[in-house]
N, C-alpha and C positions, 0 to 999 in steps of 0.2 A: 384470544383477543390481544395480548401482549404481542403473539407470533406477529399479527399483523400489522400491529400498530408500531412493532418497530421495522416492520419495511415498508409502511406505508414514510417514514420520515425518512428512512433512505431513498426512498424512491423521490419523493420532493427535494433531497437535497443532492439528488445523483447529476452532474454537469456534461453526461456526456462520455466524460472517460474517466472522472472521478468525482468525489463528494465533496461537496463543501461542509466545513460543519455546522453551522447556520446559515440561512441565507442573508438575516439582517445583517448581525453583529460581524461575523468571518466572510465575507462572500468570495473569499479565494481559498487556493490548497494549502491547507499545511502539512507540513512532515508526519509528525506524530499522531494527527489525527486519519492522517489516512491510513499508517499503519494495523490502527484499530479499527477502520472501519472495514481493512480485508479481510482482517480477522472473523467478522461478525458477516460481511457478503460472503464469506466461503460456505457459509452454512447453508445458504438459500439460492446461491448465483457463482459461482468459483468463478466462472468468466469475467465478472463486477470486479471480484478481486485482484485478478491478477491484472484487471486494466488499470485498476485501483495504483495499484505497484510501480505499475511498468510507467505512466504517463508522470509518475511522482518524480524517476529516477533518469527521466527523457531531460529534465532541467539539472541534472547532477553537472558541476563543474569540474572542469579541468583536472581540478587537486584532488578530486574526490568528492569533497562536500556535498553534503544535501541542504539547500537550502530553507528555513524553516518556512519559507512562504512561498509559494508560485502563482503570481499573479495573473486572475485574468484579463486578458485583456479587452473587454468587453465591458469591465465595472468601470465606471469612471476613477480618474486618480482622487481626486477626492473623496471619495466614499469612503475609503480606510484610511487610518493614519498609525504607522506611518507605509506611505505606498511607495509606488515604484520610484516617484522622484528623487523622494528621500533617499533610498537603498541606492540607487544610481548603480544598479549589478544587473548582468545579465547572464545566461546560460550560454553555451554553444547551439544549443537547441532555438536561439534567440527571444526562450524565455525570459523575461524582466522576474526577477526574483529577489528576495532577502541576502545579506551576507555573513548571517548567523546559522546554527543546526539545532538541532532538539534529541532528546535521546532518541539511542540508534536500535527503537526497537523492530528494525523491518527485518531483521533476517529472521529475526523467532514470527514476524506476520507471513511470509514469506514460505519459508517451512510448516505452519499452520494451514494458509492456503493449499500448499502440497497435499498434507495429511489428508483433506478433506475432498479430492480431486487429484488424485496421482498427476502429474505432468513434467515429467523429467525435462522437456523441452522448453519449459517456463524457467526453471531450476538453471538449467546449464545456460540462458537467456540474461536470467538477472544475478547470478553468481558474480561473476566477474565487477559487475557493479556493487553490491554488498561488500565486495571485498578491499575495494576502493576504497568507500567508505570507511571501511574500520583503516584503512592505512591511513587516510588523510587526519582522523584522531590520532594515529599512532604520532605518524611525520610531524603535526601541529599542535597537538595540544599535551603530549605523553610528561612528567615531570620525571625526572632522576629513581623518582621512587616507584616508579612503573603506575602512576593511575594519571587517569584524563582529566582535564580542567575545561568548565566553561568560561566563557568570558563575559557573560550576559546573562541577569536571572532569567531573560526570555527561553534563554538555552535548555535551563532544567526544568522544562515545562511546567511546574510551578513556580510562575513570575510574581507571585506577591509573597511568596511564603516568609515567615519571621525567619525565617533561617537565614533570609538575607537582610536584614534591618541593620545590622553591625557592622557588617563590610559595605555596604550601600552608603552611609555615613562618609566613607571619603573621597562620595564621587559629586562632584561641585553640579548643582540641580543645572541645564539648559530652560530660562525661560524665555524662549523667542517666542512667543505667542503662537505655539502650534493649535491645531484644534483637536480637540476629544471628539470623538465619533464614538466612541461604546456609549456615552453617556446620552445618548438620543436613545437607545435601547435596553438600555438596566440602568437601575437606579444607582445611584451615585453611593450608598449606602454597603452595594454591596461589589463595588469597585476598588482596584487603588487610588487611592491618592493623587490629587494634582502633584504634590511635592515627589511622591514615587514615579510618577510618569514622566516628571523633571527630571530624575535622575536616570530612566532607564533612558532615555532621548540623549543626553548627553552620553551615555557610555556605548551606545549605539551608534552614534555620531564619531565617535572617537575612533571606536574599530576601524569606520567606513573612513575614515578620514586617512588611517594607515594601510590604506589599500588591505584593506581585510587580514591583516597581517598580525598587526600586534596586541595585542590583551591590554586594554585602559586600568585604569583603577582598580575593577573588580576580575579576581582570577581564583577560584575554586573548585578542589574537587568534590564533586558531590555524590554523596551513593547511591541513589538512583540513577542518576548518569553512567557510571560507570559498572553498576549490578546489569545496566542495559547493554552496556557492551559487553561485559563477559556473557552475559545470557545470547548476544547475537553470535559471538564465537561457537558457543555450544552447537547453536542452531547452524552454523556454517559447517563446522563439521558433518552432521546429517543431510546438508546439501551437497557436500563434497562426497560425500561416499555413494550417493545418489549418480551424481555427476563423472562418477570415475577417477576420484580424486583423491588426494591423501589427506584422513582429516587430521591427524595427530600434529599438524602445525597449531590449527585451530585450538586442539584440548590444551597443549601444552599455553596456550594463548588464553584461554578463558583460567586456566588452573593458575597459571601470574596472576592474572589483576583480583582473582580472590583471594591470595594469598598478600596482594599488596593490602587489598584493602582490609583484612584481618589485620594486615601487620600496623597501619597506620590512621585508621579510621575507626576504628569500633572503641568504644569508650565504654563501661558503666552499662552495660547491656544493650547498645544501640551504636547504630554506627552514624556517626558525624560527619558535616562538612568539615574541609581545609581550606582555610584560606587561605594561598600562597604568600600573600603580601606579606604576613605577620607570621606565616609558619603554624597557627594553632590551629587547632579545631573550635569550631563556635560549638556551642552550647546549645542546641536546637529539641525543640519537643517536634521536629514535622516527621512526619509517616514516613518521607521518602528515607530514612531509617531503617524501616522495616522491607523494603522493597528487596535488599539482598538475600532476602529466605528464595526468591527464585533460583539461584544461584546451585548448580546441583552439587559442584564440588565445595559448599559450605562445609566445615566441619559440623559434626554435632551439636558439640558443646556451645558453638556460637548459635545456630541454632535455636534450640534450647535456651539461651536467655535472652534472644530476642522475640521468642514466644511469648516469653516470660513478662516484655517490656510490653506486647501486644496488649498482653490481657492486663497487666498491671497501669500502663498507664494512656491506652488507648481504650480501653474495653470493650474490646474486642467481642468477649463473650458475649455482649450484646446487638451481634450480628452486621453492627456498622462501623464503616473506621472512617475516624475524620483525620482528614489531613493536617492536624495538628495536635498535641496533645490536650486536653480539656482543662487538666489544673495550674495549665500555664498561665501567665497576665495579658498575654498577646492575642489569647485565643480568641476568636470572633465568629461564630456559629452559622453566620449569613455573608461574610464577607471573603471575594475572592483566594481562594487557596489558606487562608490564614484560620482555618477551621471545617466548613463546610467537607462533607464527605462527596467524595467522585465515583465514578462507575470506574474511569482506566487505572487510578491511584490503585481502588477496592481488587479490580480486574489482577492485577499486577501479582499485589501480595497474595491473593485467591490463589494466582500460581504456583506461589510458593508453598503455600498449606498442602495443596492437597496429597502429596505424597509424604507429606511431614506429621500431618495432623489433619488426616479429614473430616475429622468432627468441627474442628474451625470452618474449615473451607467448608462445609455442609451450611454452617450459619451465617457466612460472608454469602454467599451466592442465596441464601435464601434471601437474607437481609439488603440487596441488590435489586434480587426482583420484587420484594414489598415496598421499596422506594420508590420505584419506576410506576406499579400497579397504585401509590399512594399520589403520585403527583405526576406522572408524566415524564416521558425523555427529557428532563432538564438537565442544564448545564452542571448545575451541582446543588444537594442539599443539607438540608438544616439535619447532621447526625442525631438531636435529640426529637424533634419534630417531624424529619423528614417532609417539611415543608421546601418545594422545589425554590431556585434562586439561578438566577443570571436566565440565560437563553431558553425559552423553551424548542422543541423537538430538535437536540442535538444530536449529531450524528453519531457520538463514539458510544454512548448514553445507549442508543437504541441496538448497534451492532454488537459492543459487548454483551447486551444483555441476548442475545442470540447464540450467541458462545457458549452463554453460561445455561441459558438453559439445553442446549445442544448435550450440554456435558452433565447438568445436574438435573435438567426437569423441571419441571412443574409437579407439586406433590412427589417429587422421587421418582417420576418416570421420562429419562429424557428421550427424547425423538431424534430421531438421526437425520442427520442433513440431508438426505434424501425427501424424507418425511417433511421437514420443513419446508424444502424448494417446491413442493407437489401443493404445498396448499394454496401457491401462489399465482399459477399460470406462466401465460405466457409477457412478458414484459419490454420494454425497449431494451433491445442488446448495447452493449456498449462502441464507440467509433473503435475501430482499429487503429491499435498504435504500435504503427510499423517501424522499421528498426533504424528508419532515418528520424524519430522522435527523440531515439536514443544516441544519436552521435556525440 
């Protein structure tokens, strides 16, 4: 019943040649969610997938950039805010899109796809753009110290998290009487803040106002952002060598930004945001912390206490992880990112465990599918309740959990993707996205 019920919400939320992740709340592409959502179509449809990919990176700019939205054009502009007028950007593709990114986790979606579907010719297709991509981090955002900075909590896909409350503070709120549009769809309870949407409008504004150029107020590295990008190098090397190519630029490239980020992020068994402005590291209880156990060239011993941090101060051992630490003052159990646990956060660090510690990863991927089996594909839930909150039949929600049991099962017996795609028929194939998508 899960099999089905999570492609029956991808199949409602499939547009053609990619997913939305809600229809209410999101009704256009994002970056990071369709990353995850090839992930989870690889296992039932690899074609879903890689259209999944290909139509995300049809709107890739000039510099490289992925935009974190591509909008359709079919939704009115008001329906989302902030939409295409605001962003005032467009693709070569003559997509209207955002002029922000989100982490870069499409090369690890991208080679997952692969695994699941050999297609060298998909590979040697979207290479060249993956690669882009990490230049255009490399070219624009890279510090002295070799790690990548966002310019926008939107950018570290967790946009409300405490971890930005303190650098947020010196960014002057915009109140031009925008309008909230989520707040028609989730209760305001478990949203950010008018005063937080004030400031992300203004630092959004700010970017777009410098021709997409320069970093306003807020400028940070974050470890999740950047565990995303060492982890895409990884995976680029295994495209490369696929592709006929040399990966050893790639390792040498993911083995830097681990080693930056041990040298200058990891604090007290957890690794930390920087904020550039002030030089420190903030003091943060959020998960995305824990998200560098993906990282294969981690050391040990780092490692090891940030297991350590998992189970000490996420508790881990009790098969959920919430996106923020519990005995913190900040922490809020129903409220966006600022506590509630995720399926991609869960997904993430799952990856990390399971070569590290499968007895964790055995209880994360359990604790995934009795949330989803408890409440439904939602957007994110209550870790001690697992009562669902924000969006119901979200798209990353339902494909990760496809992944996961792909790999762990139901009761311990997983089904192979094969198996999966067979219980499902026959389905709408996806439009063709030919290679003028991609100019």
């Amino acid at each position: 019943m899960i099999l089905r019920d999570a492609v029956r919400v991808l199949v409602a939320n499939w547009d053609g040649s990619h997913t939305v992740p809600s229809r209410r709340l999101y009704p256009h592409q994002w970056s990071w969610d369709s990353a995850f959502v090839a992930i989870g179509n690889a296992r039932w449809s690899p074609r879903r997938a890689r259209s999944e990919l290909l139509s995300l990176f049809g709107a890739q700019w000039p510099d490289g950039r992925v935009p974190h939205i591509v909008f359709n054009p079919v939704v009115p502009d008001g329906a989302y805010f902030p939409g295409p007028a605001f962003w005032g950007a467009r693709a070569p593709s003559g997509a209207a899109t955002s002029g922000i990114v989100q982490p870069p986790v499409h090369a690890l979606a991208a080679w997952k796809v692969h695994q699941a579907e050999p297609d060298p010719a998909f590979l040697a297709r979207i290479y060249p753009k993956l690669v882009a991509q990490q230049e255009f981090l490399r070219s624009s955002r890279r510090s002295p110290e070799g790690l990548i900075s966002i310019v926008h909590p939107w950018e570290s896909g967790m946009d409300n998290s405490p971890a930005w409350d303190l650098p947020l503070r010196a960014v002057e709120p915009d109140a031009t009487g925008f309008v909230r549009r989520d707040l028609n769809t989730v209760s305001a309870d478990e949203r950010p803040t008018d005063r937080d949407y004030e400031r992300y409008v203004s630092l959004a504004a700010a970017y777009r106002d410098s021709g997409y150029r320069r970093a306003g107020a807020f400028e940070i590295e974050d470890p999740l952002f950047n565990a995303a990008y060492g982890m895409a190098e990884t995976a680029l090397a295994e495209i490369a060598q696929v592709c006929g190519l040399d990966p050893e630029p790639h390792r040498r490239e993911a083995a830097a930004v681990t080693a930056a980020m041990v040298g200058h992020l990891f604090q007290d068994g957890h690794f930390r945001p920087r904020d550039l402005r002030t030089g420190r590291l903030i003091r943060s209880g959020s998960a995305a912390g824990l998200v560098p156990l993906m990282l294969p060239g981690l050391p040990t011993e780092i490692a090891e206490a940030l297991i350590g941090t998992a189970l000490d101060r996420f508790s881990l051992k009790d098969g959920v992880l919430p996106s923020h630490a519990p005995a913190t003052a900040e922490f809020d159990p129903a409220r966006y990112w600022r506590g509630p646990s995720w399926i991609n956060l869960t997904w993430l660090v799952w990856q990390g465990l399971r070569d590290r510690r499968p007895d964790l990863a055995d209880l994360l991927a359990e604790g995934m599918i009795h949330a989803v089996a408890h409440s439904g594909f939602r957007e994110y839930f209550n870790p001690f309740t697992l009562r669902g909150h924000g969006c119901r039949d979200f798209s990353w929600s339902a494909a990760l959990i496809l992944d996961v049991v792909a790999e762990h099962g139901l009761d311990g017996l997983p089904p192979s993707g094969r198996e999966i795609s067979q219980k499902f028929g026959s389905l709408p194939e996806p439009h063709d996205v030919g290679d003028h998508v991609l100019a």
